[in-house]
C-alpha positions, 0 to 999 in steps of 0.5 A: 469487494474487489476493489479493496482485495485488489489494493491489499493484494497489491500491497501484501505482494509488494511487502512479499518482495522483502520476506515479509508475509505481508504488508501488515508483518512489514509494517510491525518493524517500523520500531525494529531495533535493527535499522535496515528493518526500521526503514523497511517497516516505517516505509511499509506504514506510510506506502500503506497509509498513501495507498489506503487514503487514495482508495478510499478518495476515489471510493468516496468519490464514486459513491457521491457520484462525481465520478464512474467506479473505475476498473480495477487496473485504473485503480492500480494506476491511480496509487501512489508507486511502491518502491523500497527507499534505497537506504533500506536495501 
């Protein structure tokens, strides 16, 4: 479905942005010994989780009908922002 391949591209470029292959390589360093890696893989856990929850809210809310399946570029505008926590830099 283009709707969830648009969203996990979205996150797998903006993991990129940091080296990492992807948001899912991001996310394993969340228990990371090195700090700057551990803020980097918790932010990836939780920028991943608030994007998943709110496509699957407005996923949800098309297929009860209350609302219209939107474009994808209406969907990107509706997830929460992606940006690296600046103690992570």
């Amino acid at each position: 479905m283009a709707f969830t391949a648009a969203i996990q591209s979205r996150l797998d470029a903006f993991a990129q942005t940091r080296g990492y292959d992807g948001i899912l390589s991001a996310a394993t360093y969340a228990t990371s010994t090195v700090p700057k890696f551990a803020a980097e893989g918790q932010y990836a856990v939780e920028a991943r989780d608030a994007t998943w929850a709110k496509g699957y809210e407005i996923l949800d809310a098309v297929l009860s009908g209350q609302r219209p399946m939107p474009t994808i570029e209406e969907v990107m505008e509706e997830l929460p922002p992606l940006a690296w926590p600046e103690a992570a830099a």
